[in-house]
N, C-alpha and C positions, 0 to 999 in steps of 0.2 A: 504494500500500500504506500502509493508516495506522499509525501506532506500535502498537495493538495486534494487528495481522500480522505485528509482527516478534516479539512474545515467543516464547522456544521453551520447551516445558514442561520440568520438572525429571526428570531418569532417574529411573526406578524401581532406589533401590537394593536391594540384599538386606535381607532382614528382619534387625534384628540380634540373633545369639544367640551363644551361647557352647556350641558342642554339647562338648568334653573336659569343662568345669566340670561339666557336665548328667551326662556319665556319671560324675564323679567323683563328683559328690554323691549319685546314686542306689548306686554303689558301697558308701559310707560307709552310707547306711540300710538299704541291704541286709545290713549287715554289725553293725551294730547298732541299734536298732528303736527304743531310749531318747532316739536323736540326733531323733525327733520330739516331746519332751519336753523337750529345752534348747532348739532355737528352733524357730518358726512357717515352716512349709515352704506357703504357697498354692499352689495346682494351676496359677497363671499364673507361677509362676517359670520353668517351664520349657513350653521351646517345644513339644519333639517329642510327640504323642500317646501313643506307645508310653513314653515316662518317665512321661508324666500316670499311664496306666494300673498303672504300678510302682508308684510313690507312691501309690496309690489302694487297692491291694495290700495295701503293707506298714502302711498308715494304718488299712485295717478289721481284719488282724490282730492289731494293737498294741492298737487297743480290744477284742478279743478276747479279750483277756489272754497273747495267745502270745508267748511268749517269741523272741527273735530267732532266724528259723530260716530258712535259705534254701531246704531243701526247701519248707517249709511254702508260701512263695511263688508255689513251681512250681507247688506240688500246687491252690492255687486260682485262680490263671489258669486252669488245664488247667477244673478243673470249671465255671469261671462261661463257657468259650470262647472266653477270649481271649489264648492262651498265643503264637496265630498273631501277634495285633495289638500283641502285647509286643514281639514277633523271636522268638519262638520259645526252645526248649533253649538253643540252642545260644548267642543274642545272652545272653541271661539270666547264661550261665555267665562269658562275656568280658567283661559288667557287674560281676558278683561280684571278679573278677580285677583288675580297674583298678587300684584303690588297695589296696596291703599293708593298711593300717589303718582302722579306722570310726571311731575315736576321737572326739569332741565338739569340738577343733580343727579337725582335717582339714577335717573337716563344715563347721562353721562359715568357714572360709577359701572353700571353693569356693561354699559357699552368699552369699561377699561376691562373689563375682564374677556369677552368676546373679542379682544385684540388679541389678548394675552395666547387666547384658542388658535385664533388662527397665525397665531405669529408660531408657534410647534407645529399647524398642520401644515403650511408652507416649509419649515424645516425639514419635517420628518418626509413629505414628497421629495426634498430633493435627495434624500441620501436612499430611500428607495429606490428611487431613479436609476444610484449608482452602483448600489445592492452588487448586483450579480456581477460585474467587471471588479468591483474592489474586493470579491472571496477569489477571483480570480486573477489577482494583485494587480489587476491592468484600470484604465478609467484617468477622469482629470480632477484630482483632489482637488487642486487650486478652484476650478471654477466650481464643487462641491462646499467648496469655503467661503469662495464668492456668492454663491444662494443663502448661505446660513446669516453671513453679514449683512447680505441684502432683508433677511428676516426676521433679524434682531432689530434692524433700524426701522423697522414695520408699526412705529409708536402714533405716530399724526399729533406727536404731544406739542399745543402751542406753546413759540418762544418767546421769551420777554428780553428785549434788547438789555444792555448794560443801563444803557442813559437810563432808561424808563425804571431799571430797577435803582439807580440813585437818586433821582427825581424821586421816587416814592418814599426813598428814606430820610431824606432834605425835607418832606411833606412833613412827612412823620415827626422827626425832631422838633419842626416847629410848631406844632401845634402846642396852644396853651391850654386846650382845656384838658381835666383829667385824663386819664388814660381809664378806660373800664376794664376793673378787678370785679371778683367773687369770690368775697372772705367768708370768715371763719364766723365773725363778733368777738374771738380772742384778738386785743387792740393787739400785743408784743408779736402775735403771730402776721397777723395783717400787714402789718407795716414792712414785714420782711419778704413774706412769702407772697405772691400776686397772680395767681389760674385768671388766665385771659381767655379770649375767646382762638379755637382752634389748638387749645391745650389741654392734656390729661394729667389728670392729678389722680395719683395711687395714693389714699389711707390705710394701712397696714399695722395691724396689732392680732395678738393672740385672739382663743376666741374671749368671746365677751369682754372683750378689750377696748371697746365703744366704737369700731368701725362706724358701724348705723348708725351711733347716736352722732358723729362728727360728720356723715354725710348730711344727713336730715338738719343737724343744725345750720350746714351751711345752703341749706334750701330755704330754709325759714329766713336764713338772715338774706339770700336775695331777694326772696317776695316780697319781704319789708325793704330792701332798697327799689322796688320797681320793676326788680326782672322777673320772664314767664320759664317754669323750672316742669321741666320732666322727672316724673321717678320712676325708676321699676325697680323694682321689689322682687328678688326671687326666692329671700329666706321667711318673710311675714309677710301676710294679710293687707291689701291696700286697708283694714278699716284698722288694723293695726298699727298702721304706717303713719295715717291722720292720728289717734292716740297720742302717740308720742310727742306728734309736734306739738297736740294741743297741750299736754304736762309740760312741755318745756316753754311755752306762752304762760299759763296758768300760775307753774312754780309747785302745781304739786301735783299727784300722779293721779290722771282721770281715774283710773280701775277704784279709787276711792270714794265715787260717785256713787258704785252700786250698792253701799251701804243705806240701810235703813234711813230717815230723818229722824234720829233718835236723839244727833246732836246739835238741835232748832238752832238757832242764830250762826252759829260754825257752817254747818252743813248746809243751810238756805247761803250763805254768802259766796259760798264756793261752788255752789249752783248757779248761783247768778253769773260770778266771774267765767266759768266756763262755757256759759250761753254767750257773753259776749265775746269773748275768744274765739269760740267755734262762729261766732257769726262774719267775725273778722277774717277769719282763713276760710270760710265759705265763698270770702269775696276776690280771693287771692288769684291769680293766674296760675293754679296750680295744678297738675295731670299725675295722676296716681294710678299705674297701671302693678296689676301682682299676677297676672295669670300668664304671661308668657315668661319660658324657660330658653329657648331655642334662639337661636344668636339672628337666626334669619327673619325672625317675626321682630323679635327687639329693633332689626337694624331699621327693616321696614314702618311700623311703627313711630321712631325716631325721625324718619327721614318724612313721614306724613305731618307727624308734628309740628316740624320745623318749617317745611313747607305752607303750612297754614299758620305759619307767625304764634305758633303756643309754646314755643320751648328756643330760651338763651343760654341757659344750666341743664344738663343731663344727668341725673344721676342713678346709677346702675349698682345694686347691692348683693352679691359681687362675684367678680371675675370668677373663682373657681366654680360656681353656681352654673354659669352658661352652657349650657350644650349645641357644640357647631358640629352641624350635619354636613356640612361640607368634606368634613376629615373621615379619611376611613379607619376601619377598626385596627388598622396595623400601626396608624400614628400613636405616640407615647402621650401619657397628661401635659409630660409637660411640652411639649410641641402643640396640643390641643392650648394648654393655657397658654401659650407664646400667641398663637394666631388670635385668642378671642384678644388679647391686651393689643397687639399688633392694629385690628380690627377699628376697637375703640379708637387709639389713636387718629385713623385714617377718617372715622366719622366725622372728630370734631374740628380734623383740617378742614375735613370737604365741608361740611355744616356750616363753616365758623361759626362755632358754638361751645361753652366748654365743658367737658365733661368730667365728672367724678365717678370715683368709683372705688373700689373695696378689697383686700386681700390679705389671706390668713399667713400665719407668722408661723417658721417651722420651730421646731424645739431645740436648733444649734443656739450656742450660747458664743457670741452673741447671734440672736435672731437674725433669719435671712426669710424672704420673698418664698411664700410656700409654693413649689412645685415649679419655679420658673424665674431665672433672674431674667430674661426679657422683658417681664414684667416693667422690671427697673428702666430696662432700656429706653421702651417704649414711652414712657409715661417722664412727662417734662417737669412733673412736683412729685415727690415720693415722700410722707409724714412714716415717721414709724411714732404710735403711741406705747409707752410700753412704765415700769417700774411699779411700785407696791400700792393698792390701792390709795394709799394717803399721800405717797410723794410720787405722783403719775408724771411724765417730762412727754410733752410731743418732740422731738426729733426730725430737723428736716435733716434728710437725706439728700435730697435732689430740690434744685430750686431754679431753673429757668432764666437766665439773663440775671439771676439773683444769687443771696449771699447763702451758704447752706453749712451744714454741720452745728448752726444752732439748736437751743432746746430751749422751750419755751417751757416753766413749770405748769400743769394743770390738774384740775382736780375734774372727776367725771362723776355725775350726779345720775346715779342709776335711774333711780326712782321719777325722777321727772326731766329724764334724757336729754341734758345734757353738760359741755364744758366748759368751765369756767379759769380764768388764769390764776394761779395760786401764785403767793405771796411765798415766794423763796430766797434763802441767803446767798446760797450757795448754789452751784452751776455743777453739772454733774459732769465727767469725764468721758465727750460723746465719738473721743478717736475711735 
C-alpha cells in the first residue's frame, strides 16, 4: 500500500447555517419593511429556500410602495403560488411570532450572525472545491487562501473615518453638562465607581451575600433619578421582587404587614406608609419580568423593551441562572457562563443601555468569579461584596475609565433589602 492509500478523505460536514438567526431576521422584516432600507439583506444570506422566497416577498412589496403589512405578504405568495414553498399559513404566522420586535437593532444583530453563517459556508465551499487535488497533494493552495481571505473580509461592517472619530471625542470633552451614571445611593461608592450607558456591571458575592439586594437597590435609586429600569428575575417571584423594593422604600420588611392589627396605632401607621410607597412605585417606569429562564426570550424581550423607550437600566438576576440554547451539550459551564456574560455585554453596546447583573463567588480564599473569569473580562465594573456580616467592604475590582481596588465599608440590611455605607476606621487590605 503506498502513502497515498493511506489518506482517508475529510467527512462531509453539515453545511453551516444558523437557521433561529434566519427566522429571526425574517421575523424582524416581516414586521417592519424599512429594516430593508438600513442595511443590505443579499438573497445568499440565508440558507433555506422558503426564507429566500420571504425576502423576495417582502423586497418587491417594499418597492411597491407598501407599507409594512403582513397580510399583504400572504396575500402575494398565495397569488404568485408559492405560499406552499414559503410553509404555508401557518409557518408564515410562527415566523411573524418569533421576535416581539422588528426594530433596526434587532435586525441588524441577527442579520451579524447570518454573516457570521455564511462567511464559513463561502469558506468551507472553497476548500471542498479543492478537497480531492489536495488528498492528492496537487491543487492551488495560494488561491484556496485567496477565497478564505476573501471570506473573512465578508463583514459589510461600517467604517468611521479617524476625523469623525476625534470630532466625537472633542464633542464629548466639551460638553458641560453631566455625564449620565446609574448609582448605587452608597455617596463613597458613586463618586468613584460610574455604569454608563452600553456598560456591564458584574455584582458578585457569596450566596446570600446581597447580590439582589444591590441590584434592586440600584433600580430603585434610578427610578427615583428618572430612569425607565428593566428587571428579570430568574431566582424570585416578580411579586417578590416588588416586596423588597417596597421594604427598602418603607425601612421595614412588608412580610410584617400580614400580621394581625393587634398593634393599632404601630401597625395602622405602617399601613399607611406602605400604601403610599406602593403607590409611588406603582407610578415608576418600572418592568418586572420573572418567568423567562432562557437567554433567547430575555435577549428578545430586552430588545422589545428598549425599543418601545421602557428600559435605560437592565437588570438581570443572575448570570449562572441563564440557560443559552444556542450551546450544545458538549460545551463546558463555564464556556456556557462565558457566552451568557459575553452576550450581556454585547446587548448593552448594541442597546446603549446599561446593564447589571449578578454572580456567585466560589469558595477559593481569596474568592474568584464562580465558574468563569470571562465573567471579569466581559463586564466593565466588577463589585465583589464580601467580609462578616457586621464589617461587610464592597470591593471594586474593575472600574471603567475609573479608579479600582477600593472598598467602600457597608452594612447590608436583610430585612428591608438593603445597603447602606458604614462608618469605618480603618480600610481593609484589598491587594
Amino acid at each position: 500500500m503506498n502513502a497515498m492509500e493511506k489518506i482517508i478523505p475529510m467527512p462531509k460536514a453539515a453545511i453551516p447555517l444558523n437557521e433561529p438567526a434566519e427566522r429571526a431576521a425574517i421575523s424582524c422584516l416581516m414586521q417592519n419593511f424599512s429594516n430593508l432600507d438600513a442595511m443590505s439583506w443579499p438573497d445568499d444570506l440565508f440558507f433555506y429556500e422558503k426564507h429566500k422566497l420571504i425576502l423576495g416577498t417582502i423586497r418587491k412589496l417594499h418597492e411597491d410602495g407598501v407599507k409594512t403589512d403582513f397580510m399583504a405578504i400572504m396575500a402575494q405568495l398565495d397569488a404568485t403560488g408559492q405560499l406552499d414553498a414559503a410553509g404555508g399559513a401557518h409557518e408564515l404566522n410562527d415566523l411573524h411570532d418569533v421576535m416581539p420586535t422588528g426594530d433596526s437593532g434587532t435586525a441588524a444583530w441577527h442579520r451579524g450572525a447570518l454573516m457570521d453563517a455564511r462567511r464559513y459556508r463561502t469558506a468551507l465551499a472553497a476548500i471542498r472545491k479543492a478537497e480531492e487535488a489536495f488528498l492528492r497533494q496537487e491543487g492551488d493552495i495560494a488561491a484556496v487562501a485567496e477565497a478564505l481571505n476573501g471570506a473573512a473580509a465578508m463583514q459589510e461592517t461600517p467604517r468611521v473615518g479617524m476625523k469623525q472619530l476625534i470630532d466625537g471625542l472633542i464633542a464629548d470633552l466639551e460638553k458641560t453638562e453631566p455625564v449620565e451614571t446609574f448609582g448605587s445611593g452608597i455617596g463613597s461608592l458613586d463618586r468613584v465607581a460610574h455604569l454608563k450607558r452600553g456598560e456591564l456591571l458584574t455584582v458578585a458575592a457569596p450566596t446570600s451575600g446581597g447580590k439582589s439586594i444591590m441590584l434592586l437597590q440600584m433600580a430603585l435609586h434610578a427610578l427615583r433619578a428618572g430612569k425607565r429600569v428593566a428587571v428579570f428575575s430568574l431566582e424570585m417571584p416578580a411579586t417578590q421582587v416588588v416586596g423588597r423594593m417596597l421594604s427598602a422604600m418603607c425601612g421595614f420588611p412588608v412580610g410584617i404587614l400580614r400580621m394581625s392589627n393587634r398593634e393599632g396605632e404601630k401597625s395602622r401607621g405602617m399601613s399607611d406608609k406602605f400604601t403610599a410607597y406602593a403607590q409611588e412605585l406603582a407610578h415608576y417606569p418600572l418592568e418586572v419580568e420573572s418567568n423567562l429562564t432562557e437567554w433567547e426570550a430575555i435577549d428578545g424581550a430586552a430588545r422589545e423593551l428598549v425599543a418601545k423607550d421602557k428600559a435605560d437600566l437592565i437588570v438581570v438576576d443572575y448570570i449562572q441562572l441563564i440557560h443559552l440554547r444556542a450551546l450544545g451539550s458538549n460545551e463546558t459551564r463555564e464556556q456556557h457562563v462565558s457566552e451568557v456574560s459575553k452576550r450581556l455585554k454585547s446587548l448593552a453596546l448594541h442597546l446603549n443601555v446599561a446593564v447589571a447583573t449578578a454572580s456567585q463567588l466560589n469558595d477559593d480564599n481569596p474568592p474568584k468569579l464562580r465558574e468563569s473569569r470571562a465573567i471579569g473580562h466581559h463586564s466593565d465594573h466588577v463589585w465583589f461584596v464580601g467580609g462578616q456580616p457586621e464589617e461587610q467592604f464592597l470591593t471594586i475590582i474593575k472600574n471603567r475609565d475609573g479608579e479600582r481596588g477600593g472598598a467602600v465599608p457597608v452594612r447590608m440590611n436583610g430585612a428591608t433589602a438593603t445597603f447602606s455605607e458604614r462608618i469605618s476606621d480603618s480600610q481593609p487590605n484589598t491587594k
